[in-house]
N, C-alpha and C positions, 0 to 999 in steps of 0.2 A: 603367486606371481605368474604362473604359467597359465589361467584362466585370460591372462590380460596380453601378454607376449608369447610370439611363436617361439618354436625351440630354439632357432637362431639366434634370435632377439636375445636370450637369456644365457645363448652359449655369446653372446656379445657381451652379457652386463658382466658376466662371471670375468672377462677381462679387464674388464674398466674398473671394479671393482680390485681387481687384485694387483692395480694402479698400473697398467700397460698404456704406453700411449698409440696415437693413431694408428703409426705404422708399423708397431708391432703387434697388433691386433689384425691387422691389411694381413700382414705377415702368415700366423699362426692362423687364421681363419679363411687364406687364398682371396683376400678381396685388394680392393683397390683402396687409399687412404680415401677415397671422396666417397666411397660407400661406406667404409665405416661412419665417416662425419652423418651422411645421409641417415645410415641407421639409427647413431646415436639421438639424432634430432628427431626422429619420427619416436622415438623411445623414451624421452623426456616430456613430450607434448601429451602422448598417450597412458605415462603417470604424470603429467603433472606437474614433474619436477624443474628446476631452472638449470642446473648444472650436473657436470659428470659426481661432484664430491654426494650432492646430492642423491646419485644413482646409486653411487657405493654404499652408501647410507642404507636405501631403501633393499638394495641389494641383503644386505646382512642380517637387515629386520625381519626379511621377507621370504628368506629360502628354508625349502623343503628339507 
């Protein structure tokens, strides 16, 4: 996974995975909820995937 996503990226999936939503992700990570959105979408497109359940998924198959 880290070949493909910066460390952010992956300190992002680790929340979405562990079922946080926007603005507690905003929250815990000092962003704004439109950056998260942002992030998320640019993290989906570059695996691939269509949705957050799907991140989670790929999240748990995928870590180190």
């Amino acid at each position: 996974m880290s070949a493909v996503l910066t460390p952010q990226e992956i300190s992002l999936v680790e929340q979405v995975a562990e079922g946080k939503n926007n603005k507690e992700i905003a929250e815990a990570l000092h962003f704004s909820e439109g950056t998260v959105r942002n992030y998320i979408s640019t993290i989906l497109e570059k695996l691939d995937l269509r949705d957050r359940t799907q991140l989670a998924v790929y999240y748990y198959k995928n870590r180190g």
